[in-house]
Residue frames as a rotation matrix with the C-alpha (Angstrom) as fourth column:
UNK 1
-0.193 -0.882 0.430 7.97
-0.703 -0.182 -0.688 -20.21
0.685 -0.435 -0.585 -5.40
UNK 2
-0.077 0.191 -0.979 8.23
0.431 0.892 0.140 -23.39
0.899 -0.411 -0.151 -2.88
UNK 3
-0.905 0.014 -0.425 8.27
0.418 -0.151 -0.896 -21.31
-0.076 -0.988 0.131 0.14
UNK 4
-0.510 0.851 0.122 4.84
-0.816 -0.435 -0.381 -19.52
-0.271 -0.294 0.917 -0.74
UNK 5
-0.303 0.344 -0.889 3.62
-0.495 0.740 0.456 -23.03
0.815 0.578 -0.054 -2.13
UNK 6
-0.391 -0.361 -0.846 4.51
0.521 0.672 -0.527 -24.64
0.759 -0.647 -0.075 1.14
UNK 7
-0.979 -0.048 0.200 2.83
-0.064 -0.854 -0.517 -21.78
0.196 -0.518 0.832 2.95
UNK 8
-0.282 0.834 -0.475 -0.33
-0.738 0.128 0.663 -21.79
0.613 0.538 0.579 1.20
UNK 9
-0.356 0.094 -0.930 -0.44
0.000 0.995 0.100 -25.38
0.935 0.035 -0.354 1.97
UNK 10
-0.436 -0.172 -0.883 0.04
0.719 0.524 -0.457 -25.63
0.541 -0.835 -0.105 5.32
UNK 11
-0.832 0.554 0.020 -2.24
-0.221 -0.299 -0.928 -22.90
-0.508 -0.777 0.371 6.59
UNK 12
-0.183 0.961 -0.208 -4.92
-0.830 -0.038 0.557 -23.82
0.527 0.274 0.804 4.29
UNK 13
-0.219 -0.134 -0.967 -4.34
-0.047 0.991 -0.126 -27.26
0.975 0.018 -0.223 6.00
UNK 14
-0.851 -0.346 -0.395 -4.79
0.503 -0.325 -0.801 -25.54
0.148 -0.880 0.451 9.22
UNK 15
-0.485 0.654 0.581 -7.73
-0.204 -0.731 0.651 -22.94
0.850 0.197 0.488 8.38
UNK 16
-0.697 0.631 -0.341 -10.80
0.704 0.508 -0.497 -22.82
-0.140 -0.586 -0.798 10.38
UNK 17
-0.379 0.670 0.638 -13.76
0.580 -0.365 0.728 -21.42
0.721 0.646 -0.250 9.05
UNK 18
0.391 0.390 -0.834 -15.10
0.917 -0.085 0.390 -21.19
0.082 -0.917 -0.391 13.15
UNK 19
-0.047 -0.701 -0.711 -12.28
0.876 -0.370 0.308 -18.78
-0.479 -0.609 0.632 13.51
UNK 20
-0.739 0.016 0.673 -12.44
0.630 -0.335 0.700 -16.83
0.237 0.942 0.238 9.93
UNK 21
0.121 0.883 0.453 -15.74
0.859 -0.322 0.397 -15.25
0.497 0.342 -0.798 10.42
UNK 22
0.645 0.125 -0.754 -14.98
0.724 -0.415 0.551 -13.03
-0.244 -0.901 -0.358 13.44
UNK 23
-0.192 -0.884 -0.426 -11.82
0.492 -0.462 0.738 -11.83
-0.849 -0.068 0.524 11.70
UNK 24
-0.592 0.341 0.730 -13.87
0.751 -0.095 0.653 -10.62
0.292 0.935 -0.200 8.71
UNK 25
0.449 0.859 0.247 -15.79
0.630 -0.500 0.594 -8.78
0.634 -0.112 -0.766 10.40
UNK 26
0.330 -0.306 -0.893 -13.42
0.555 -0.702 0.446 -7.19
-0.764 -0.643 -0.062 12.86
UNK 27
-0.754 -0.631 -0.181 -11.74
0.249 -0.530 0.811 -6.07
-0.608 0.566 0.557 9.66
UNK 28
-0.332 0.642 -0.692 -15.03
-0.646 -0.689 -0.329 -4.73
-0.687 0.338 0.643 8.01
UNK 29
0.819 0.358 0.449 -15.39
0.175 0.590 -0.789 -7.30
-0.547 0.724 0.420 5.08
UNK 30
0.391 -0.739 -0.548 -11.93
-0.673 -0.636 0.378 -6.32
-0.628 0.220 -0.746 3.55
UNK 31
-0.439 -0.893 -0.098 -10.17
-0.899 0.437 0.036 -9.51
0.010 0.104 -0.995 3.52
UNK 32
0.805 0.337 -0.488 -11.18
-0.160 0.916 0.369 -13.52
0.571 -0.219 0.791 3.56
UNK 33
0.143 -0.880 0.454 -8.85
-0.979 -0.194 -0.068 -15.29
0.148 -0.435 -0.888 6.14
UNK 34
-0.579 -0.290 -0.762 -7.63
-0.268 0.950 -0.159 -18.89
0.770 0.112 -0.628 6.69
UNK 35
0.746 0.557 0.365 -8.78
-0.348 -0.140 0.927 -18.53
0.567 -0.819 0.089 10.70
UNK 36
0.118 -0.767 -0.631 -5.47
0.820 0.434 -0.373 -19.12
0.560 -0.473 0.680 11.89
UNK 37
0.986 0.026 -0.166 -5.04
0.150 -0.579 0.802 -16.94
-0.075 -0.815 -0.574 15.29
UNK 38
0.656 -0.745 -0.124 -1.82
-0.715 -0.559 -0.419 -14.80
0.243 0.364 -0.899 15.34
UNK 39
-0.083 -0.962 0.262 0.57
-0.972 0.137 0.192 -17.08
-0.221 -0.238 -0.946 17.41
UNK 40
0.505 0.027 0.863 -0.24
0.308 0.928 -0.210 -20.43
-0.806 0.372 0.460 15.20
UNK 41
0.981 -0.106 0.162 -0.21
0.132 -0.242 -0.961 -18.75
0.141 0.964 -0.223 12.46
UNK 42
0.347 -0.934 -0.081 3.73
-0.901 -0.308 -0.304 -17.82
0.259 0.179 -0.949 13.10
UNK 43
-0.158 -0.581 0.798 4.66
-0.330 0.793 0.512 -20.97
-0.931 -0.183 -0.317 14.37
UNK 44
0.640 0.469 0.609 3.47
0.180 0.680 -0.711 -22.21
-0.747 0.564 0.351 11.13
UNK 45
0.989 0.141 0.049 5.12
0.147 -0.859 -0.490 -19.36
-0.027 0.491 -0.870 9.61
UNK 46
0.441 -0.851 0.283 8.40
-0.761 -0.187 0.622 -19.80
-0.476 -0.490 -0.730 11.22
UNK 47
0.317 -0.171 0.933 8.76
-0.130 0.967 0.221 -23.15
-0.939 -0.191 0.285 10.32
UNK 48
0.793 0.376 0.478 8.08
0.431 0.208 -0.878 -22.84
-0.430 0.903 0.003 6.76
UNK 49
0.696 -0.718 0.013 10.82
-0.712 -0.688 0.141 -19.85
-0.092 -0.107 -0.990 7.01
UNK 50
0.318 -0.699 0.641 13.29
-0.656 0.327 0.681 -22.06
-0.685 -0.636 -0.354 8.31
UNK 51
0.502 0.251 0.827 12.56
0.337 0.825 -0.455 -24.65
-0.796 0.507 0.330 5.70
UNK 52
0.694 -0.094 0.714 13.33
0.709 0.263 -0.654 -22.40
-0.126 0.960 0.249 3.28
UNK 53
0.644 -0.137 -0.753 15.14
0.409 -0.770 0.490 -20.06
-0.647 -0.623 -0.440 4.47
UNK 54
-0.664 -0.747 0.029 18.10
0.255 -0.189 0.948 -19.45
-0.703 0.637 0.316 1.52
UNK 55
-0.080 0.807 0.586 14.83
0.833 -0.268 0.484 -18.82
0.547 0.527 -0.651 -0.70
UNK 56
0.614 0.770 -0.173 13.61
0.725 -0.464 0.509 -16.22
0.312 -0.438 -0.843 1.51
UNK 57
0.295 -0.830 -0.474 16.86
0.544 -0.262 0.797 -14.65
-0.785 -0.493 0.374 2.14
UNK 58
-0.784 -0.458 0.418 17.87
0.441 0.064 0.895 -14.37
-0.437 0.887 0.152 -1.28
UNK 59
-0.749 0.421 0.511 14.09
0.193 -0.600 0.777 -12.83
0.634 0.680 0.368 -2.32
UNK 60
-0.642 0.422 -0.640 12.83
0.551 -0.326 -0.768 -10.77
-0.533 -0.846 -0.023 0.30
UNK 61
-0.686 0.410 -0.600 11.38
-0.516 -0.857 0.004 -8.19
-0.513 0.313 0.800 -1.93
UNK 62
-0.546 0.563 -0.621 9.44
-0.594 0.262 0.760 -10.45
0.591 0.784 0.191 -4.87
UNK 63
-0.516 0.524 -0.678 8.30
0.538 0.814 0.220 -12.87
0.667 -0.251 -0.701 -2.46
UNK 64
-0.605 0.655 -0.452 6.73
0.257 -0.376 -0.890 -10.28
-0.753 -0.655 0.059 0.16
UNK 65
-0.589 0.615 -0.525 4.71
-0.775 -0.613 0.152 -8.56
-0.228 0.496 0.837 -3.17
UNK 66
-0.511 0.542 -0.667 3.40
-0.434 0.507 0.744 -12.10
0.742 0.670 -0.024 -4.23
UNK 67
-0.886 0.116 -0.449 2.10
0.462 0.160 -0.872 -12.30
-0.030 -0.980 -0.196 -0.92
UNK 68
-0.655 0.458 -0.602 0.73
0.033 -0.778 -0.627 -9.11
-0.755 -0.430 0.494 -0.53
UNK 69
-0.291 0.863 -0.413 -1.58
-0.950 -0.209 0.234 -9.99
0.116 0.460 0.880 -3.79
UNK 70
-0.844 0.437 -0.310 -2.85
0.353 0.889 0.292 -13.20
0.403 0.137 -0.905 -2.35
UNK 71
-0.380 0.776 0.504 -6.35
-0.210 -0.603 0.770 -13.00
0.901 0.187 0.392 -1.00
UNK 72
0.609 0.118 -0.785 -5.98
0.725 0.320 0.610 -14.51
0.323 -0.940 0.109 2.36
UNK 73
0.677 -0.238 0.697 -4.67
-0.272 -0.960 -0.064 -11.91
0.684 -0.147 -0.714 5.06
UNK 74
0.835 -0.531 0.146 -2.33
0.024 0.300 0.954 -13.88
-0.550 -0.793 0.263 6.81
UNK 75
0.758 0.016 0.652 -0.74
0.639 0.185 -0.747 -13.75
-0.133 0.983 0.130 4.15
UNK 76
0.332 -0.421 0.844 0.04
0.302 -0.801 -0.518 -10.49
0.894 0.426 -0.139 3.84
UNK 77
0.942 -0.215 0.257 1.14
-0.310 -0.265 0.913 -10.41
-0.128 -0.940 -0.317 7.41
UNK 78
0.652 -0.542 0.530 3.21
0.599 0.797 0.078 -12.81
-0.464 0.266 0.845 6.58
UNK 79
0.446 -0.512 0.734 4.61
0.430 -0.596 -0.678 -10.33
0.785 0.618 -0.045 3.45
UNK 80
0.661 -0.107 0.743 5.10
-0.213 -0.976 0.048 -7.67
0.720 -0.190 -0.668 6.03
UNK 81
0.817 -0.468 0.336 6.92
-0.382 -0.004 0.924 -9.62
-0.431 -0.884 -0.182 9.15
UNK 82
0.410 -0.664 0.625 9.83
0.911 0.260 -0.322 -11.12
0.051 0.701 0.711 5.78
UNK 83
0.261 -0.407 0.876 10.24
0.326 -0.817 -0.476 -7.23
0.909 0.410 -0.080 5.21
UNK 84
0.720 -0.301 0.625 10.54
-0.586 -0.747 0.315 -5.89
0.372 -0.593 -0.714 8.66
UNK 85
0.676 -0.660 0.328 13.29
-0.078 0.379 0.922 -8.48
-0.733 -0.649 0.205 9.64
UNK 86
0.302 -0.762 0.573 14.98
0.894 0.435 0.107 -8.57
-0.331 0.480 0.813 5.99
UNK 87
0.428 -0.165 0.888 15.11
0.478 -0.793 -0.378 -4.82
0.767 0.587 -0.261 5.18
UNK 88
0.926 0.374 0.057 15.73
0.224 -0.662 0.715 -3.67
0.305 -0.649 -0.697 8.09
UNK 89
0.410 -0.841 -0.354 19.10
-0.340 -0.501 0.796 -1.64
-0.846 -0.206 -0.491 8.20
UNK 90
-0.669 -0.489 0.559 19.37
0.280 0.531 0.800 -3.26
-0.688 0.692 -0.219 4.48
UNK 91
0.398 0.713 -0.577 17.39
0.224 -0.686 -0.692 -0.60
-0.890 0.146 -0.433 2.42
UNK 92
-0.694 -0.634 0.341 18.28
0.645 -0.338 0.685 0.21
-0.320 0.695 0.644 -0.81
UNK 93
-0.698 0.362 -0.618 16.78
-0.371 -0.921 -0.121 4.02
-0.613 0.145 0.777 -1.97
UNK 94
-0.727 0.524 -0.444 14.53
-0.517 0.009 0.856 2.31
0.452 0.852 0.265 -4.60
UNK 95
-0.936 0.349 -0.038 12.87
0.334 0.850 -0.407 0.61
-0.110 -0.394 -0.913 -1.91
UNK 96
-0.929 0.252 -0.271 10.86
-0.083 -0.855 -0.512 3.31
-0.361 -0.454 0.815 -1.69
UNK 97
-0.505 0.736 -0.451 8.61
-0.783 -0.171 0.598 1.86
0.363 0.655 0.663 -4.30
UNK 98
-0.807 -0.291 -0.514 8.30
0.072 0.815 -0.575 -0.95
0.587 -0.500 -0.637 -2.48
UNK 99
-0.779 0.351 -0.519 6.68
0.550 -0.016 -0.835 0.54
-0.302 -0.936 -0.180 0.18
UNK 100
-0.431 0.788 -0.440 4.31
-0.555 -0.616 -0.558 2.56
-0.711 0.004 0.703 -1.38
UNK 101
-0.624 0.441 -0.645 3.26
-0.131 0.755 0.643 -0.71
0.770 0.486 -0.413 -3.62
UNK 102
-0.518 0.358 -0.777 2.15
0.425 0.896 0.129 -2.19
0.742 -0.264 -0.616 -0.60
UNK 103
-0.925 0.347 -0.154 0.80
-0.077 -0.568 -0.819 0.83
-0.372 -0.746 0.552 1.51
UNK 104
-0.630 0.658 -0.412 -1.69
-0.655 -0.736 -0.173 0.81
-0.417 0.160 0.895 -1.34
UNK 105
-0.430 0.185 -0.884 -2.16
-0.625 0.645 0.439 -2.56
0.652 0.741 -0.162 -2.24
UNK 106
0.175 0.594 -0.785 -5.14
0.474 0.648 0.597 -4.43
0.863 -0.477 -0.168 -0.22
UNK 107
-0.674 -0.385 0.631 -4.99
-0.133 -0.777 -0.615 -1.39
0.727 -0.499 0.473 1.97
UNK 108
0.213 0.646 -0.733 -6.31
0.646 0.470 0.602 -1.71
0.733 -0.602 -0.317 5.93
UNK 109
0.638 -0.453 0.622 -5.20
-0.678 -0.714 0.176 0.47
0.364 -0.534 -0.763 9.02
UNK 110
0.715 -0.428 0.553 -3.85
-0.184 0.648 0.739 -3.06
-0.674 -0.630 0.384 10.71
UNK 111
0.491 -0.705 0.513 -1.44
0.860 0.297 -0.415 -3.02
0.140 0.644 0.752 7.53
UNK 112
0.571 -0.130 0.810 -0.98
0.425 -0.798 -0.428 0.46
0.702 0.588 -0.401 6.56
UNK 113
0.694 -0.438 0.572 -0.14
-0.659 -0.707 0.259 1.59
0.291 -0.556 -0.779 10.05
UNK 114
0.776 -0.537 0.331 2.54
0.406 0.827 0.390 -1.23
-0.483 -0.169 0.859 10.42
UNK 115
0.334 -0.736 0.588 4.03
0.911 0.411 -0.003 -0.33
-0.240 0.537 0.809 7.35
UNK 116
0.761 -0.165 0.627 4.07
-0.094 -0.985 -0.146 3.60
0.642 0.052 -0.765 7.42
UNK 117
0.835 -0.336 0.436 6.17
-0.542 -0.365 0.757 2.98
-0.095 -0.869 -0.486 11.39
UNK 118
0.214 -0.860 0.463 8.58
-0.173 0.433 0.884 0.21
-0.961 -0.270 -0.056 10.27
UNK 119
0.394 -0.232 0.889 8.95
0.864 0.424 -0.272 0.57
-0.314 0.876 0.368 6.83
UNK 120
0.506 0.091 0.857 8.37
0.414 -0.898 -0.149 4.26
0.756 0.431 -0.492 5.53
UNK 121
0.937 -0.348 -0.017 9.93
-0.130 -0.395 0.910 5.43
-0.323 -0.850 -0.415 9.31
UNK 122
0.335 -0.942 -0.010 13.13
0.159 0.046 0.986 3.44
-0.929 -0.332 0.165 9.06
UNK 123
0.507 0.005 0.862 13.15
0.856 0.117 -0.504 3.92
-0.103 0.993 0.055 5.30
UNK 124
0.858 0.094 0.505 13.41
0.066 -0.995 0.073 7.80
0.510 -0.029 -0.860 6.12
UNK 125
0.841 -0.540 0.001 15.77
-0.368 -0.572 0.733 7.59
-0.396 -0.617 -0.680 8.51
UNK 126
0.012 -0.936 0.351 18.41
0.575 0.294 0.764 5.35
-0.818 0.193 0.541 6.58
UNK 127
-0.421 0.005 0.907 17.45
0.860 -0.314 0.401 7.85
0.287 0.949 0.128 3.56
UNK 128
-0.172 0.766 -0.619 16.75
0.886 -0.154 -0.437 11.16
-0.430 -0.624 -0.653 5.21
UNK 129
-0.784 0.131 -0.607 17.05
-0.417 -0.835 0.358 13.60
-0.460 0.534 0.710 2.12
UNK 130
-0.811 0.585 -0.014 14.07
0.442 0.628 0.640 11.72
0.384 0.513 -0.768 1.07
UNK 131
-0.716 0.538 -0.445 11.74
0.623 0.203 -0.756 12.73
-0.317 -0.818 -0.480 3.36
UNK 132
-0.351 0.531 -0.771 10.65
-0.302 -0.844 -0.443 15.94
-0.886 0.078 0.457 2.20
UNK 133
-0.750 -0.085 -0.656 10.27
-0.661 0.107 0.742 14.75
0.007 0.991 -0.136 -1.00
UNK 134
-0.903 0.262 -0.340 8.29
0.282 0.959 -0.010 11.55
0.324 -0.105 -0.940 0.01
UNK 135
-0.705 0.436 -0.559 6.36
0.480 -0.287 -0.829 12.89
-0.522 -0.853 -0.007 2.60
UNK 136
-0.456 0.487 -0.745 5.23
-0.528 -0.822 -0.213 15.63
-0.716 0.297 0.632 0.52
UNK 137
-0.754 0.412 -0.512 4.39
-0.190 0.609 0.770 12.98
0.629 0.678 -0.380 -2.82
UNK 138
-0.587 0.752 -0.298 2.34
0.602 0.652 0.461 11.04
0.541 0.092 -0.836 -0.42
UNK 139
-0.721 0.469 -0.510 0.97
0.207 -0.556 -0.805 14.06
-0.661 -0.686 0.304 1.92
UNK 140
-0.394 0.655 -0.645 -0.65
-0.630 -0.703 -0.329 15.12
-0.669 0.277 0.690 -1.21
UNK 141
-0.998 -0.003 -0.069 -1.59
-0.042 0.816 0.576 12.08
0.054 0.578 -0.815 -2.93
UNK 142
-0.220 0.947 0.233 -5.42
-0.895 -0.291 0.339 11.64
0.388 -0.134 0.912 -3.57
UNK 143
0.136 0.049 -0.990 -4.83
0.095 0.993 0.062 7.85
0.986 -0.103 0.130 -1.52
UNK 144
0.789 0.049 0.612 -6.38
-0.545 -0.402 0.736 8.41
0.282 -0.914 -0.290 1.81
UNK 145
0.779 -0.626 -0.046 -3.81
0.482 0.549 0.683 5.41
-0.402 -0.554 0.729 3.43
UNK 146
0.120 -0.982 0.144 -0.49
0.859 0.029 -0.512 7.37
0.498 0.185 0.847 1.77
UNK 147
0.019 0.122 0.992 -1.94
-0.299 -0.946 0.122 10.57
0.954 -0.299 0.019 3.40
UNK 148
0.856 0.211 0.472 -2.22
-0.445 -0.163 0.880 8.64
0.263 -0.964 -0.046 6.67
UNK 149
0.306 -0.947 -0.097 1.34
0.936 0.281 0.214 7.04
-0.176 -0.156 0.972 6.42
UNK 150
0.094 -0.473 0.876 2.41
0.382 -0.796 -0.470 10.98
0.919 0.379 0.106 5.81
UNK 151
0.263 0.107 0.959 1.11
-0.754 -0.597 0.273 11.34
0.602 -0.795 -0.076 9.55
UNK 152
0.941 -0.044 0.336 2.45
-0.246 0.595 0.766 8.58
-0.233 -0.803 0.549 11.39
UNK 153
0.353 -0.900 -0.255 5.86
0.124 0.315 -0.941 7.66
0.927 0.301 0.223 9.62
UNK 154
-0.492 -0.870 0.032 7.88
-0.057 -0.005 -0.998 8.91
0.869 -0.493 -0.047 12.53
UNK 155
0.649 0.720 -0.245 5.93
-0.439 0.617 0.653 7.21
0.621 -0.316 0.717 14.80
UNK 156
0.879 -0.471 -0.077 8.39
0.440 0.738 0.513 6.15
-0.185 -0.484 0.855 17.45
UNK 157
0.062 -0.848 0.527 11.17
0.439 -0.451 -0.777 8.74
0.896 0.279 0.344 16.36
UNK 158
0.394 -0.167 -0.904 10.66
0.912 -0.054 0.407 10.52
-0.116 -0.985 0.131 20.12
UNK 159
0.178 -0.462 -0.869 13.04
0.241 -0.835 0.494 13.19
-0.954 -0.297 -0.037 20.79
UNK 160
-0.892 -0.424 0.158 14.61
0.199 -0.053 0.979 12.63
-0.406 0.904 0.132 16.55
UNK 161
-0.118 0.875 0.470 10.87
0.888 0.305 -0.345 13.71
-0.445 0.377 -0.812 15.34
UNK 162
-0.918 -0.312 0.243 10.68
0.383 -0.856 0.347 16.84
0.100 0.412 0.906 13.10
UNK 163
-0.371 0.728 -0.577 7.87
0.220 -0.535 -0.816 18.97
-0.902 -0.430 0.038 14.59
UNK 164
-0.294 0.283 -0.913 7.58
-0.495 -0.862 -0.109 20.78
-0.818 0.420 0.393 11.54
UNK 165
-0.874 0.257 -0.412 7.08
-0.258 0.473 0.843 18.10
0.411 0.843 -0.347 9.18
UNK 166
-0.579 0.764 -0.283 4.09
0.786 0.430 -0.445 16.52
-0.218 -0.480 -0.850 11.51
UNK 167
-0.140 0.917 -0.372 2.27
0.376 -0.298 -0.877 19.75
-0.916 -0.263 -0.303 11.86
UNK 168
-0.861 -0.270 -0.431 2.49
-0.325 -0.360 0.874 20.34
-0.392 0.893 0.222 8.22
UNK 169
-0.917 0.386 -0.097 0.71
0.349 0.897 0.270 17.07
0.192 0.214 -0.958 7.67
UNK 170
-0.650 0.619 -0.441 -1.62
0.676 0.206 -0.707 17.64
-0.347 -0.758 -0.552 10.23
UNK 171
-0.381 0.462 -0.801 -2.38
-0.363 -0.872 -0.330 21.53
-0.850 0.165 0.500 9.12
UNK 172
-0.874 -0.071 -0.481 -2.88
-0.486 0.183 0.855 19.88
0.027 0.981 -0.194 5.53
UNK 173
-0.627 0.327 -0.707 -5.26
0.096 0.933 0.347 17.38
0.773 0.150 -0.616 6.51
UNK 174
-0.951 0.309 0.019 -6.85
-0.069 -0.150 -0.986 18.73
-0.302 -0.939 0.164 9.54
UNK 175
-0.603 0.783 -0.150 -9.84
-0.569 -0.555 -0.606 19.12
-0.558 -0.280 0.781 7.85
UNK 176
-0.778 -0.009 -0.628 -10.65
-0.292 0.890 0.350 15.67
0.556 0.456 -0.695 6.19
UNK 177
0.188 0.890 -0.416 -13.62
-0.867 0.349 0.355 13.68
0.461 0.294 0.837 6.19
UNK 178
0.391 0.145 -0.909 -12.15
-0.196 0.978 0.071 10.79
0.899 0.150 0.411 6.68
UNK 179
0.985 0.079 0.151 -11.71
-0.154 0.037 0.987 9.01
0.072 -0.996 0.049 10.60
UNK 180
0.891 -0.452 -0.052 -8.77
0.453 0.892 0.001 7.65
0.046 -0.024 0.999 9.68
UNK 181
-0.035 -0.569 0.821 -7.21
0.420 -0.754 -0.505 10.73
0.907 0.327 0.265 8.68
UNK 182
0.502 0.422 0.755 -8.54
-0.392 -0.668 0.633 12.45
0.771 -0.613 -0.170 11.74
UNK 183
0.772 -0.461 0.438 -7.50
-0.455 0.081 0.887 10.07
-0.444 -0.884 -0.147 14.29
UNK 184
0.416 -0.840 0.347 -4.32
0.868 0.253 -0.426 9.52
0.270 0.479 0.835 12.53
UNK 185
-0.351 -0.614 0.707 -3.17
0.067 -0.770 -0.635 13.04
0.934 -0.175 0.311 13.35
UNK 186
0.653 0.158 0.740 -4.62
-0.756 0.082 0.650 12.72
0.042 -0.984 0.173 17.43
UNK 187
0.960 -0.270 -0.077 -2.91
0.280 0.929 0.240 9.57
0.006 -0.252 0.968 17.02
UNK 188
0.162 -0.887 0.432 0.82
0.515 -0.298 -0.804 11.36
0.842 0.353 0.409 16.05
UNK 189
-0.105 -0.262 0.959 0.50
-0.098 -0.957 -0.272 14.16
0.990 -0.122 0.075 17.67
UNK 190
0.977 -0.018 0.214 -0.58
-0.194 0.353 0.915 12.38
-0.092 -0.935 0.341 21.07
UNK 191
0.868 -0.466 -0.169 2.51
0.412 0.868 -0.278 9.90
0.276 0.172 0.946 20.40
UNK 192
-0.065 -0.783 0.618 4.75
0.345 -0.599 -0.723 13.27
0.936 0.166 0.309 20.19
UNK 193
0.569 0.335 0.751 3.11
-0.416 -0.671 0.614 14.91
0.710 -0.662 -0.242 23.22
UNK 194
0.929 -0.285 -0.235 4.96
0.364 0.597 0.715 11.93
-0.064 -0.750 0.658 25.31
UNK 195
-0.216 -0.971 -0.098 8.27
0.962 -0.195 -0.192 13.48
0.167 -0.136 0.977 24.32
UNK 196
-0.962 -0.266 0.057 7.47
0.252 -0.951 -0.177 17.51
0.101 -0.156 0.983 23.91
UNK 197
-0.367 0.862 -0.351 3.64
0.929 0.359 -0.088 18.22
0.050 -0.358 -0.932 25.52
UNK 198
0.167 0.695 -0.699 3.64
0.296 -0.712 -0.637 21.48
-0.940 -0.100 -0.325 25.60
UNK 199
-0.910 -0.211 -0.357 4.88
-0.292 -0.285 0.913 22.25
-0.294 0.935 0.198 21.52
UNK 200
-0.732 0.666 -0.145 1.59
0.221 0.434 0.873 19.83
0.645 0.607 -0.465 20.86
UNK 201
0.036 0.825 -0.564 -0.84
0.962 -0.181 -0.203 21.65
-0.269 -0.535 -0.801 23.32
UNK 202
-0.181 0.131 -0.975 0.11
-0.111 -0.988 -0.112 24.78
-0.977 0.088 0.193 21.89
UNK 203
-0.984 -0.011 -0.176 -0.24
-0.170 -0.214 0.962 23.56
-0.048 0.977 0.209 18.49
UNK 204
-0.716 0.684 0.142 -3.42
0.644 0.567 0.514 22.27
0.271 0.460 -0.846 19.15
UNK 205
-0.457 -0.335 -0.824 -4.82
0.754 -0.637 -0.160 25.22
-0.471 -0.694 0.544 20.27
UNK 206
-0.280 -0.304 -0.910 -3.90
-0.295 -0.875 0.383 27.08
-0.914 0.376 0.156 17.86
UNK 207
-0.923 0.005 -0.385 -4.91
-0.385 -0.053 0.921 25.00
-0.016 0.999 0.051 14.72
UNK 208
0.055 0.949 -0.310 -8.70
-0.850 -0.119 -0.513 24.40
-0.524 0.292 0.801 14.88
UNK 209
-0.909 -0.014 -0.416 -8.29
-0.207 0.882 0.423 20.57
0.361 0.471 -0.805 14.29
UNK 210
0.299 0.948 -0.109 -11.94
-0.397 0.228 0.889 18.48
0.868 -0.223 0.445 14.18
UNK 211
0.409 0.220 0.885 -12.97
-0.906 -0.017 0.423 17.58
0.109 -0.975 0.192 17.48
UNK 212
0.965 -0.090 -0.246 -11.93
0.113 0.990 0.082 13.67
0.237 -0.107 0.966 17.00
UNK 213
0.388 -0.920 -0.060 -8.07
0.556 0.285 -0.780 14.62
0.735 0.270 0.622 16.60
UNK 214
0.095 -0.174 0.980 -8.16
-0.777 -0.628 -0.036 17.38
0.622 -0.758 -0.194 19.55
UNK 215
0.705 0.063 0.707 -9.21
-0.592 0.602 0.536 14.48
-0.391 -0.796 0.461 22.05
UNK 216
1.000 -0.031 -0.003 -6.74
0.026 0.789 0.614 12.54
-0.017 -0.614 0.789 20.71
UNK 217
0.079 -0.892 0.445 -4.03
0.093 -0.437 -0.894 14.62
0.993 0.112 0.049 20.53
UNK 218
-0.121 -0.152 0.981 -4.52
-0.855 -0.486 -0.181 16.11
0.504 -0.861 -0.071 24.18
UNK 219
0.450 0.821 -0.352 -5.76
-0.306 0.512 0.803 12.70
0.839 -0.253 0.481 25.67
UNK 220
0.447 -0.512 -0.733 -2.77
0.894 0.290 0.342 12.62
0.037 -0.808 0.588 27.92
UNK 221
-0.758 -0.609 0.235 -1.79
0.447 -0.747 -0.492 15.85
0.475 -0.268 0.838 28.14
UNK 222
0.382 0.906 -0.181 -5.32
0.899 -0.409 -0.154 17.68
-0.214 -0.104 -0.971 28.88
């Protein structure tokens, strides 16, 4: 495709090796990166947009996936800021695979939790007999990142947040190994506490979550 050709190009033309290392390592060894800092990297990013922009319009969906399997991680930023300005109130119910392609595909928290709050979220809410259904597929998936997009989806939902689906999650998962999981449900349940504080001090209480997700469930409530 000329608009990911023309992409390519021009940040590899850009890179910086100086810059690259640090961002490898903040991200664990995951990913390789050009070394383009966030607000080059979009100006570049715009531009290229613009250029092509009837391309990119016209295949929002194939071009964000052939992104999301390059091996540079701007990239896949890249994939993810196409989808949250072309999908957005312009869902169609099959997206659904969509999103759970790419929750699972070169999987990170600096992705995953992006695309659980503005994908899987508004996904849900322009499709909300889904939910249970979804929710539950990925609550119980053995893929730790669809289990932690089961606890954050409604992320930003506020007052429109379904208590009862969250502590489901949470009660499901409370006991996990994994940090992510853990502070992924301190990380909800805090998020809720800003709208209803005491529903999520009494749940927490009451459900014998590991110590990591108590503190950060209560961390502003006490």
């Amino acid at each position: 495709m000329p608009f990911i050709r023309s992409l390519e190009k021009a940040f590899q033309e850009k890179s910086n090796p100086e810059n690259a290392a640090p961002m490898v390592k903040y991200l664990r060894n995951q990913f390789s990166f050009f070394g383009l800092k966030t607000e080059e990297r979009r100006t570049i990013f715009k531009a290229i947009w613009k250029e092509n922009q009837e391309e990119v319009t016209k295949n929002p969906r194939a071009i964000a996936l052939d992104l999301y399997e390059k091996s540079k991680r701007e990239l896949h930023y890249c994939s993810i800021e196409i989808l949250i300005k072309q999908l957005k109130g312009n869902y169609k119910k099959e997206d659904i695979q969509l999103i759970e392609k790419i929750l699972i595909t070169n999987s990170w928290w600096d992705s995953v939790d992006t695309i659980a709050k503005y994908f899987l979220g508004e996904y849900l809410v322009e499709f909300p007999l889904e939910t249970i259904n979804v929710i539950e597929r990925f609550s119980n998936s053995d893929n730790m990142w669809l289990n932690r997009s089961a606890i954050i989806f409604q992320l930003g939902y506020k007052q429109k947040t379904n208590f009862k689906i969250l502590t489901l999650v949470c009660e499901r998962h409370k006991d996990s190994n994994e940090f992510f999981i853990q502070k992924a449900i301190g990380w909800a349940l805090r998020e809720y506490g800003k709208t209803n504080p005491a529903a999520v001090r009494n749940f927490v209480i009451n459900a014998n979550l590991t110590p990591l997700s108590t503190k950060e469930a209560l961390k502003n409530i006490g």
